[in-house]
N, CA, C and O atoms as CSV, one atom per row, in Angstrom:
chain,resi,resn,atom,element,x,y,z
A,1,UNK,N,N,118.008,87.844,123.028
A,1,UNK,CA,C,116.930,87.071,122.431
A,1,UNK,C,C,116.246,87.916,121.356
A,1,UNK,O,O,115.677,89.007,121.388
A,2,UNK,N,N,116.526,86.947,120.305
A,2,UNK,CA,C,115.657,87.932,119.016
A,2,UNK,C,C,113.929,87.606,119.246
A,2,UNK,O,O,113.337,86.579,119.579
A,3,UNK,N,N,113.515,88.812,118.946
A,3,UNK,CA,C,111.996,89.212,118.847
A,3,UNK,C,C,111.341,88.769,117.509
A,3,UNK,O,O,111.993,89.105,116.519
A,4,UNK,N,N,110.061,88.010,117.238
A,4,UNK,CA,C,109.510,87.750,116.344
A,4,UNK,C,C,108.223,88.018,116.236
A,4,UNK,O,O,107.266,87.840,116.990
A,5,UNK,N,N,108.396,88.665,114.747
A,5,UNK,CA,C,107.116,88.874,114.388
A,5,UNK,C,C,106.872,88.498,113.149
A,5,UNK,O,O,107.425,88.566,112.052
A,6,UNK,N,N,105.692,87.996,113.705
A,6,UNK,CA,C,105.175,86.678,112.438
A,6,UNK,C,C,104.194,87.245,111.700
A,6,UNK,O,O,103.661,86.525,110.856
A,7,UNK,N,N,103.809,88.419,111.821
A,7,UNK,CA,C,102.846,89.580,110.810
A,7,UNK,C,C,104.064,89.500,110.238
A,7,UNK,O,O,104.471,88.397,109.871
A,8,UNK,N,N,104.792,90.575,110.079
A,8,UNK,CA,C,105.533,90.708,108.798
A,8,UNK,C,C,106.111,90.114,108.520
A,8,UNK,O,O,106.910,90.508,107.670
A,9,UNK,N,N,106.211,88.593,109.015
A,9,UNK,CA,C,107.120,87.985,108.184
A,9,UNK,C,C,106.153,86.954,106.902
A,9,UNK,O,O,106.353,86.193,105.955
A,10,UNK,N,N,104.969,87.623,107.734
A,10,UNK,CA,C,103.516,86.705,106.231
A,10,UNK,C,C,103.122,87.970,105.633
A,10,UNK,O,O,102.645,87.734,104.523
A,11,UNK,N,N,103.118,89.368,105.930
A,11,UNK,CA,C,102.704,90.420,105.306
A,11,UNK,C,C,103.235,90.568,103.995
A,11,UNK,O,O,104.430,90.749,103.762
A,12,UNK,N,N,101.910,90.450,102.737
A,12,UNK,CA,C,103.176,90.242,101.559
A,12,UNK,C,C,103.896,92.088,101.342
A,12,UNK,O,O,103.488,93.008,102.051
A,13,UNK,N,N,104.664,92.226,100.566
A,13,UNK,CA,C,105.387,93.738,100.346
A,13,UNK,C,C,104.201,93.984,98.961
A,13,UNK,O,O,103.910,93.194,98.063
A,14,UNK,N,N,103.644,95.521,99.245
A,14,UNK,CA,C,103.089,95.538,98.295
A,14,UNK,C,C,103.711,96.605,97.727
A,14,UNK,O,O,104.751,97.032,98.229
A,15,UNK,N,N,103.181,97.159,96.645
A,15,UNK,CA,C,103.864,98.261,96.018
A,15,UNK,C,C,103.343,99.529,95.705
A,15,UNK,O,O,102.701,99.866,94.711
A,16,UNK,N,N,103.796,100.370,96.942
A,16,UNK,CA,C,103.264,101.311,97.468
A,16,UNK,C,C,104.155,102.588,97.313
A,16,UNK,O,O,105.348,102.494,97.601
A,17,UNK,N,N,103.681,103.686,96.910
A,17,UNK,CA,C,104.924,105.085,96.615
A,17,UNK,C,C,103.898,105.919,96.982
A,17,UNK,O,O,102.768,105.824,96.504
A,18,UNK,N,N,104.390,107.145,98.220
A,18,UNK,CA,C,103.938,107.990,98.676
A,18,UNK,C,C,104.573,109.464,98.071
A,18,UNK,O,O,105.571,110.099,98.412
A,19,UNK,N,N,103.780,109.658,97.264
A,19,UNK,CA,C,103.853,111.008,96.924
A,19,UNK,C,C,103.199,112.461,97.572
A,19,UNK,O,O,102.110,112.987,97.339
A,20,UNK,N,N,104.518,112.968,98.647
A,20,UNK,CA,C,103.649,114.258,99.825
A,20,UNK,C,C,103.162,114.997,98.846
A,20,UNK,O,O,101.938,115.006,98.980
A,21,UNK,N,N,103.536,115.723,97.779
A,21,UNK,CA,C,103.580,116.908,96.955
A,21,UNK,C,C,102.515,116.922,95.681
A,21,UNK,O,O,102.271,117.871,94.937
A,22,UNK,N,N,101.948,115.569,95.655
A,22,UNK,CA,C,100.966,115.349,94.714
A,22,UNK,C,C,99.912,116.684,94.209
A,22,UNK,O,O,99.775,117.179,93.090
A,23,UNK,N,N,99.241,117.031,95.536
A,23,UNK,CA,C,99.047,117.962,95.023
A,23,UNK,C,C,99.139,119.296,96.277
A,23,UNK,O,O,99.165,119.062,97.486
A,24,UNK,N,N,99.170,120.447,95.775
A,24,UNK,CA,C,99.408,121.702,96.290
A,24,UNK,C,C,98.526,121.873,97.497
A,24,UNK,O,O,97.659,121.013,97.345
A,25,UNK,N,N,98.260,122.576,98.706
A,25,UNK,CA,C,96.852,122.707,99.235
A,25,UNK,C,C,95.924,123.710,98.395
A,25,UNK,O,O,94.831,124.071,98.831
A,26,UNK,N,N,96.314,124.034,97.455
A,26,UNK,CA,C,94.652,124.933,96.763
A,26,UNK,C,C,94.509,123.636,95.636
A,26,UNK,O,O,93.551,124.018,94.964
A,27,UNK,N,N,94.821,122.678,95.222
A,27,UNK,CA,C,94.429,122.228,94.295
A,27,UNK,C,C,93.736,120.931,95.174
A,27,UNK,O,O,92.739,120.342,94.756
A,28,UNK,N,N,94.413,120.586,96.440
A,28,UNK,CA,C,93.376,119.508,97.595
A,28,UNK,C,C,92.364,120.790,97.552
A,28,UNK,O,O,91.550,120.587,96.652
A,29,UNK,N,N,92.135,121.986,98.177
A,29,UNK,CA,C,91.558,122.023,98.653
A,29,UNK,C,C,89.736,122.373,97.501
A,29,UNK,O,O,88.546,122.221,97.778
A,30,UNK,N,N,90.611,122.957,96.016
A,30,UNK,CA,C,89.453,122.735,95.258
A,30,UNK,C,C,88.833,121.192,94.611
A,30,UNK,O,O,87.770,121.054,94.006
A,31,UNK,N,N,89.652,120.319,94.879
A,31,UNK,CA,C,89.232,118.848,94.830
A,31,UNK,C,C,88.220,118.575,95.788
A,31,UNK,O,O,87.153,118.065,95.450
A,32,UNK,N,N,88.434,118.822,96.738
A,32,UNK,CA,C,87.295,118.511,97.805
A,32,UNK,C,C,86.263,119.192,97.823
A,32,UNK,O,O,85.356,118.878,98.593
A,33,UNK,N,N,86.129,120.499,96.822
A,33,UNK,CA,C,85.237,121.515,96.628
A,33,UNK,C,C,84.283,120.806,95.759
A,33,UNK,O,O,83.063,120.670,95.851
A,34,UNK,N,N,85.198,120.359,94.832
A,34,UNK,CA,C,84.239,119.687,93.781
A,34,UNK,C,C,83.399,118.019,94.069
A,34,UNK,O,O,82.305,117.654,93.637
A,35,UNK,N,N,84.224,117.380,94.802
A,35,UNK,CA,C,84.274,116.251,95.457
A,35,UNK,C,C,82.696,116.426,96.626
A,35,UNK,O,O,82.373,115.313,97.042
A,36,UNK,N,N,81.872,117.440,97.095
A,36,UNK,CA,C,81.495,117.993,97.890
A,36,UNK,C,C,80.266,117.971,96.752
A,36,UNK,O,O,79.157,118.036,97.281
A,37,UNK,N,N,80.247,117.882,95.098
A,37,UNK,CA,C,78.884,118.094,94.498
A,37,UNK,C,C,78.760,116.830,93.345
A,37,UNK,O,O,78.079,116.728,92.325
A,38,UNK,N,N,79.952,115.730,94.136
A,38,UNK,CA,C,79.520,114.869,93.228
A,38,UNK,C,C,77.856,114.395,93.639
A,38,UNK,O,O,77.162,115.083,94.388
A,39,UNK,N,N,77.445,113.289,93.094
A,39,UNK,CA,C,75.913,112.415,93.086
A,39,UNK,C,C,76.211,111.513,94.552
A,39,UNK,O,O,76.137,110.293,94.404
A,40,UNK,N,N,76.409,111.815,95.393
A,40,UNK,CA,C,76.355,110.958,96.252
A,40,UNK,C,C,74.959,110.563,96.599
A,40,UNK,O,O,73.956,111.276,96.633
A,41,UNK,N,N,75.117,108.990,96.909
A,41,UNK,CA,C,73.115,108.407,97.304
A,41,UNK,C,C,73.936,107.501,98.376
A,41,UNK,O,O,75.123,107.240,98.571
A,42,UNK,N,N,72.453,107.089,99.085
A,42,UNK,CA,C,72.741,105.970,100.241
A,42,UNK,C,C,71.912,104.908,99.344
A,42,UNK,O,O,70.967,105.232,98.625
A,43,UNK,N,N,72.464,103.441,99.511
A,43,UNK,CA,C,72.590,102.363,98.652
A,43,UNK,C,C,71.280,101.879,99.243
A,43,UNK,O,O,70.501,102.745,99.641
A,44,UNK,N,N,70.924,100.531,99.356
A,44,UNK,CA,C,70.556,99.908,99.820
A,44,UNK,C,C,71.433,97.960,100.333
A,44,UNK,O,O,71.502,97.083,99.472
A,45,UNK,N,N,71.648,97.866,100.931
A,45,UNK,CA,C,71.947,96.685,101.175
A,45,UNK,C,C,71.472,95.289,101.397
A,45,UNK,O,O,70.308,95.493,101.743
A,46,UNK,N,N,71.637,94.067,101.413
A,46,UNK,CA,C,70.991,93.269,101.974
A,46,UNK,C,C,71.818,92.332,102.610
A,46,UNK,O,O,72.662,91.804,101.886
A,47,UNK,N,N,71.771,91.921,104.063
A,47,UNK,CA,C,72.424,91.310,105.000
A,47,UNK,C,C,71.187,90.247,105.841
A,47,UNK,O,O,70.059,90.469,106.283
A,48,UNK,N,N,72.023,89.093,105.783
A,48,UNK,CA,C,71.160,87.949,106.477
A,48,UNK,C,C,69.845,88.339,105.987
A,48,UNK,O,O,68.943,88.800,106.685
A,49,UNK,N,N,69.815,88.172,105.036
A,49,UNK,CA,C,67.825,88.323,104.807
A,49,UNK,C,C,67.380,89.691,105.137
A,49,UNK,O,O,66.193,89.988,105.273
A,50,UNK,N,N,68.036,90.240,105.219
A,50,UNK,CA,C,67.432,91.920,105.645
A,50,UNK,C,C,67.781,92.969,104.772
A,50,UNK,O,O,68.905,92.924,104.273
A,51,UNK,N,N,67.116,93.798,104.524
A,51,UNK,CA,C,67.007,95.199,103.538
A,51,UNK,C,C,67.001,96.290,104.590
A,51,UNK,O,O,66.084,96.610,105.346
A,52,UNK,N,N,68.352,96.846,104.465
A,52,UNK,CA,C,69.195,98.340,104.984
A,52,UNK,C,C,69.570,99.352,104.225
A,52,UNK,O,O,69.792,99.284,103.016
A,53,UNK,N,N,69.630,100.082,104.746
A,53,UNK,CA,C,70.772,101.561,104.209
A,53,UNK,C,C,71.820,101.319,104.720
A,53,UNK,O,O,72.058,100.849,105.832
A,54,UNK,N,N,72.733,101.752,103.622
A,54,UNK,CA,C,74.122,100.877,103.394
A,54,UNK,C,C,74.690,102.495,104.409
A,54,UNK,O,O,74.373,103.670,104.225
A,55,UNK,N,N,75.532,101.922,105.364
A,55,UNK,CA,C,75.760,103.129,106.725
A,55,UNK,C,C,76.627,104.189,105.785
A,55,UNK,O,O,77.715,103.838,106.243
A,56,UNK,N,N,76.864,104.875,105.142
A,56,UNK,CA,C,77.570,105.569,104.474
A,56,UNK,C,C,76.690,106.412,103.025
A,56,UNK,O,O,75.549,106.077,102.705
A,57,UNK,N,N,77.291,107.256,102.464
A,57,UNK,CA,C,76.881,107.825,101.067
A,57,UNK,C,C,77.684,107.167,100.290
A,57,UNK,O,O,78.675,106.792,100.916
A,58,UNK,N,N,77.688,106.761,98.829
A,58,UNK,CA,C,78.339,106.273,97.976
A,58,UNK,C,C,78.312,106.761,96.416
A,58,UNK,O,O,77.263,106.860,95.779
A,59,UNK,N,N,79.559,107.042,95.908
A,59,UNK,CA,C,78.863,107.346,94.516
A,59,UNK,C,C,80.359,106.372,93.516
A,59,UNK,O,O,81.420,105.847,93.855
A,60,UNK,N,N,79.628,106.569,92.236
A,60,UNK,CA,C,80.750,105.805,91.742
A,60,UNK,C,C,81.216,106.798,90.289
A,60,UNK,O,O,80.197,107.401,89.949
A,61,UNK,N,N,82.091,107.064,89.587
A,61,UNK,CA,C,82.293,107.422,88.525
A,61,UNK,C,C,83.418,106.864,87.485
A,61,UNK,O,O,84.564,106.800,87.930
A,62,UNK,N,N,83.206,106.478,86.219
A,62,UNK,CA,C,84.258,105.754,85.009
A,62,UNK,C,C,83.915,105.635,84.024
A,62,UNK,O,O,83.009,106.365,83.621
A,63,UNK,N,N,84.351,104.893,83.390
A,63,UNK,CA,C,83.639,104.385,81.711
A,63,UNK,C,C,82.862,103.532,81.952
A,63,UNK,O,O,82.660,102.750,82.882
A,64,UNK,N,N,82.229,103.860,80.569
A,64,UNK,CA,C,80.953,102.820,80.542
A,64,UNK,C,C,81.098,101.125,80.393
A,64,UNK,O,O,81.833,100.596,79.559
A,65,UNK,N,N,80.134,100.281,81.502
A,65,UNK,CA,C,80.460,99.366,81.105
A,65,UNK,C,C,81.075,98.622,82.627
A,65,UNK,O,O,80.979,97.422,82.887
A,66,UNK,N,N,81.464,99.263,83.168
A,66,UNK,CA,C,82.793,99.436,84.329
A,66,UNK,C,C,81.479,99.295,85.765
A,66,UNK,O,O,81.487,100.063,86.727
A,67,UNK,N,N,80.499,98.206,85.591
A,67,UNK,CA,C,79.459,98.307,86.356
A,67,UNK,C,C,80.288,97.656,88.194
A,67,UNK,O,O,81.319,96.983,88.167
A,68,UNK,N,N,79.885,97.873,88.992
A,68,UNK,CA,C,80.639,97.061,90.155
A,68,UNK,C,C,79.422,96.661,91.243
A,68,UNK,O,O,78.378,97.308,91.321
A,69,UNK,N,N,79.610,95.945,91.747
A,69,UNK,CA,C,78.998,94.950,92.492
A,69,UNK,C,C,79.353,93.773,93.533
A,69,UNK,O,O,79.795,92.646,93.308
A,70,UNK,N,N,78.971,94.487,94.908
A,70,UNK,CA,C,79.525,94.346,96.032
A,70,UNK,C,C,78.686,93.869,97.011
A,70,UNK,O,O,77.691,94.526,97.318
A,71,UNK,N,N,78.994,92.603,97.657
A,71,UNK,CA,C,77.896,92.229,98.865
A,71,UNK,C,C,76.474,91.362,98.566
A,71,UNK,O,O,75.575,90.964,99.307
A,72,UNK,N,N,76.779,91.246,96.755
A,72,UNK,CA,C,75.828,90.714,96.459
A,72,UNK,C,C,74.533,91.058,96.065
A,72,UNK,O,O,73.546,90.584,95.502
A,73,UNK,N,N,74.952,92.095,96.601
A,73,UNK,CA,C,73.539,93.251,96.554
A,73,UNK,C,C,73.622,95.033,96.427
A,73,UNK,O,O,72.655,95.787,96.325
A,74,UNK,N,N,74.673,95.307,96.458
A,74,UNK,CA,C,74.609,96.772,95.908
A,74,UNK,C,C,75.138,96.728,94.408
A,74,UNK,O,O,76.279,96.277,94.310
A,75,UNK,N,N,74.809,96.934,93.774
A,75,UNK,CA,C,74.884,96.929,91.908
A,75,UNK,C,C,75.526,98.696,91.710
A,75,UNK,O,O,74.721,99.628,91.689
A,76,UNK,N,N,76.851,98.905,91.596
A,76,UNK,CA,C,76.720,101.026,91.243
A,76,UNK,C,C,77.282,100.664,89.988
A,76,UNK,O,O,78.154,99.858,89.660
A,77,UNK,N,N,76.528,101.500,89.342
A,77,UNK,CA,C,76.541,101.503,87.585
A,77,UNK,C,C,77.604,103.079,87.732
A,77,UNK,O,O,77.075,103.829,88.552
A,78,UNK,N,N,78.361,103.428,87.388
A,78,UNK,CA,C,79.279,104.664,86.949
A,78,UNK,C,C,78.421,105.347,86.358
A,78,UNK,O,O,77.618,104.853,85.566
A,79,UNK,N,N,78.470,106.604,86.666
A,79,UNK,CA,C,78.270,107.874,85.925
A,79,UNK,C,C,79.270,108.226,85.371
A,79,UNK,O,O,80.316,107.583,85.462
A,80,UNK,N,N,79.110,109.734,84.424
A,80,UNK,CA,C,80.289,109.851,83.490
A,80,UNK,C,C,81.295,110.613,84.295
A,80,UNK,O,O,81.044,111.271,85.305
A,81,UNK,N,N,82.424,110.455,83.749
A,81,UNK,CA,C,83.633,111.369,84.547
A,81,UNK,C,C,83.709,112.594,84.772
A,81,UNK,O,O,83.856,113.299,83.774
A,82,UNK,N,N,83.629,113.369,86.297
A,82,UNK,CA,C,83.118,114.859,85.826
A,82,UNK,C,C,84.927,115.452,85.119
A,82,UNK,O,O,85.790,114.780,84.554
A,83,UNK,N,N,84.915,116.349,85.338
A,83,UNK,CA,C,86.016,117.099,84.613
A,83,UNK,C,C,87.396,117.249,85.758
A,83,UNK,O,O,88.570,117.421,85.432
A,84,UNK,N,N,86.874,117.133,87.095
A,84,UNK,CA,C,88.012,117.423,87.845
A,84,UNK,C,C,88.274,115.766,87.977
A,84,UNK,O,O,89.431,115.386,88.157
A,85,UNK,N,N,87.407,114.989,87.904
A,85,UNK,CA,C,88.120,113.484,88.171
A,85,UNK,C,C,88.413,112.876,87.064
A,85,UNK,O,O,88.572,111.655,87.065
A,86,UNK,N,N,88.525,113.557,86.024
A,86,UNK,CA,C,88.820,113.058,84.959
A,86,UNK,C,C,90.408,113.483,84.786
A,86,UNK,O,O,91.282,112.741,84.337
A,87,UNK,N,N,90.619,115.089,85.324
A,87,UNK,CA,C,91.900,115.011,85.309
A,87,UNK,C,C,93.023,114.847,86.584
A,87,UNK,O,O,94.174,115.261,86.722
A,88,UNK,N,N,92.183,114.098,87.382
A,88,UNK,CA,C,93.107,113.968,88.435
A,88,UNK,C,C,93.053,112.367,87.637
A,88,UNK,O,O,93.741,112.135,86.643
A,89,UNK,N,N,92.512,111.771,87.999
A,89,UNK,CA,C,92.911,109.994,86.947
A,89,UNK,C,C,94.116,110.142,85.901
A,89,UNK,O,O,95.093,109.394,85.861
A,90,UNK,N,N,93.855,111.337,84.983
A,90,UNK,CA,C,95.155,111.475,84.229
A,90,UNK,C,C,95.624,111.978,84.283
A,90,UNK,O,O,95.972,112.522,83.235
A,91,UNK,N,N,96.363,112.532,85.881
A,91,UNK,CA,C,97.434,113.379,86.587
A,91,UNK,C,C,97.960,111.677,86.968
A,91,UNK,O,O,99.069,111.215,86.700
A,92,UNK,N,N,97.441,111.344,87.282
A,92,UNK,CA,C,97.580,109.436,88.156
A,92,UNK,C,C,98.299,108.901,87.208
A,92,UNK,O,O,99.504,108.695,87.350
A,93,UNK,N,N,97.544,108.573,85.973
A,93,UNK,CA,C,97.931,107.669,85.073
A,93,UNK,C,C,99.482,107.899,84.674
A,93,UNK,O,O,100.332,107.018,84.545
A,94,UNK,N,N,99.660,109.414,84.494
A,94,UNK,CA,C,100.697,109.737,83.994
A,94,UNK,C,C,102.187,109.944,84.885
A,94,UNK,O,O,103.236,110.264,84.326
A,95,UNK,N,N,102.076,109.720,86.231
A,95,UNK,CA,C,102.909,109.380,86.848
A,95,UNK,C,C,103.047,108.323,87.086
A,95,UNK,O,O,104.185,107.853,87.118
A,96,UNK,N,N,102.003,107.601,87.327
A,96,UNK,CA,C,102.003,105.903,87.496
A,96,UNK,C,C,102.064,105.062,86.666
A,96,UNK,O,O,102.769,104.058,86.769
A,97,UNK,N,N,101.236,105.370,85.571
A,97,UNK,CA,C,101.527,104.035,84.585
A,97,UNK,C,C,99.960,103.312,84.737
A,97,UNK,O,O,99.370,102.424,84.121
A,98,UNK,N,N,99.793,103.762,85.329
A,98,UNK,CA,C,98.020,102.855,85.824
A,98,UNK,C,C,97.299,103.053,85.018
A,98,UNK,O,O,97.833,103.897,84.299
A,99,UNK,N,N,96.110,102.740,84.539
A,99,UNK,CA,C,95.147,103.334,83.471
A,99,UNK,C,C,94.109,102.492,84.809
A,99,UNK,O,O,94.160,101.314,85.163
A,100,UNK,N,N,93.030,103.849,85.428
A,100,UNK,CA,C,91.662,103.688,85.852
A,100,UNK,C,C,91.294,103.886,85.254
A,100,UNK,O,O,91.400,104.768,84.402
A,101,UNK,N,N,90.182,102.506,85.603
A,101,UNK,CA,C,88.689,102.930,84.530
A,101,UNK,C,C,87.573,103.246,86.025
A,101,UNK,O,O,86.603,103.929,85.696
A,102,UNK,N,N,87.581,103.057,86.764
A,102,UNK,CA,C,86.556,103.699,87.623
A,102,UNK,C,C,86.594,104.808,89.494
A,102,UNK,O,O,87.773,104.751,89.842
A,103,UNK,N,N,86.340,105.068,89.834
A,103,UNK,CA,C,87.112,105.748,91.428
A,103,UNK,C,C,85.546,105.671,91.948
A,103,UNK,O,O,84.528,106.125,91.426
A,104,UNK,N,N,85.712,105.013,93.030
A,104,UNK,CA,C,84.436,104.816,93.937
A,104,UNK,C,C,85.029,105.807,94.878
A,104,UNK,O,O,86.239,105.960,95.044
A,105,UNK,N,N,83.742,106.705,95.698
A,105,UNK,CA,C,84.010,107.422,96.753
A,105,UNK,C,C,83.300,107.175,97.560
A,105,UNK,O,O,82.134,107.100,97.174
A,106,UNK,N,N,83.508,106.953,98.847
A,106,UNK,CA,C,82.583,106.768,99.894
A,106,UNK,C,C,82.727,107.724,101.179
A,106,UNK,O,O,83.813,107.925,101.722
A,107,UNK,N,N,81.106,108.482,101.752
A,107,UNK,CA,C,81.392,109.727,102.560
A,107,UNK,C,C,80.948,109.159,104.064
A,107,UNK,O,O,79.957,108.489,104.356
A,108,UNK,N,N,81.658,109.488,104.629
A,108,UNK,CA,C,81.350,109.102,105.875
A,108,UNK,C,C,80.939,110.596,106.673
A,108,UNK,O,O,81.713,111.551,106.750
A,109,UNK,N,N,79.368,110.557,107.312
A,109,UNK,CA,C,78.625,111.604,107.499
A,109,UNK,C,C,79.316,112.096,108.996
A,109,UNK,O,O,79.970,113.115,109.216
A,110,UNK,N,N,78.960,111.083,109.865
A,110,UNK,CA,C,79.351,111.379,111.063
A,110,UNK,C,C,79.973,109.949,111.530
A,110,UNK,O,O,79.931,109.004,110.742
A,111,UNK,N,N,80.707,109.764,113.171
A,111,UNK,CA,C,80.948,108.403,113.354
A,111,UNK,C,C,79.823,107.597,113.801
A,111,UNK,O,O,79.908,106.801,114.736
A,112,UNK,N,N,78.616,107.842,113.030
A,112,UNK,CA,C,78.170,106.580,113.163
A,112,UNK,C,C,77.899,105.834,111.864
A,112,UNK,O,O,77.247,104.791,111.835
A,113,UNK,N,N,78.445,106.431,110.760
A,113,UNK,CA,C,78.675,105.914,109.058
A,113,UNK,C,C,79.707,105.369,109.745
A,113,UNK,O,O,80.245,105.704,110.800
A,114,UNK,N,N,80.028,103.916,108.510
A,114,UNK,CA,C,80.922,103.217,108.689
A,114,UNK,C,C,81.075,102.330,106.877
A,114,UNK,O,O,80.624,102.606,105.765
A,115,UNK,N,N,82.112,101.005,107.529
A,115,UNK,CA,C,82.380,100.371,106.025
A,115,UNK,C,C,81.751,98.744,106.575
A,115,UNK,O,O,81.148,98.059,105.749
A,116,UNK,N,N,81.875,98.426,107.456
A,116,UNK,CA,C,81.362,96.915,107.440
A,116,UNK,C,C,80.464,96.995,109.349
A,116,UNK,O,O,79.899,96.002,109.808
């Protein structure tokens, strides 16, 4: 008796390439160095009529213009690109083909930060 599974048979295929070697561990590990002094702030949210702190830190960075807006109520305007995310985007671009215009980061403090 064949086995069915009806997840993947509705899961669409997306297009996904895992690159292990992307980068070196001293070049992760000075990414996260720098990654460690971006502008991170806690947002504000609004849910059912209520005004929160959005459970997480958030920061956003891209070109100008590239405003995003989520939930209805958090508005992150981009700051400018610092220098290490500027050239990891065009370490990206140039293997991928992609052109970003923005990279949202979100820090999760301890487990009681979260996404929804």
């Amino acid at each position: 008796m064949q086995q069915l599974n009806l997840f993947a048979e509705l899961a669409p295929v997306l297009p996904v390439t895992y690159y292990p070697d992307f980068l070196s561990l001293e070049q992760a590990n000075s990414l996260y160095q720098d990654c460690l002094k971006l502008e991170w702030q806690q947002n504000q949210i609004r849910i059912a009529g209520k005004t929160m702190p959005v459970p997480r830190l958030e920061c956003i960075y891209g070109d100008a213009g590239c405003d995003y807006l989520y939930s209805n109520s958090v508005f992150l305007k981009p700051l400018t690109w610092t220098d290490a995310l500027s050239k990891l985007r065009d370490r990206i671009t140039a293997l991928t083909g992609y052109k970003f215009r923005i990279v949202i980061g979100n820090q999760y403090r301890s487990g009681q930060d979260s996404i929804g």
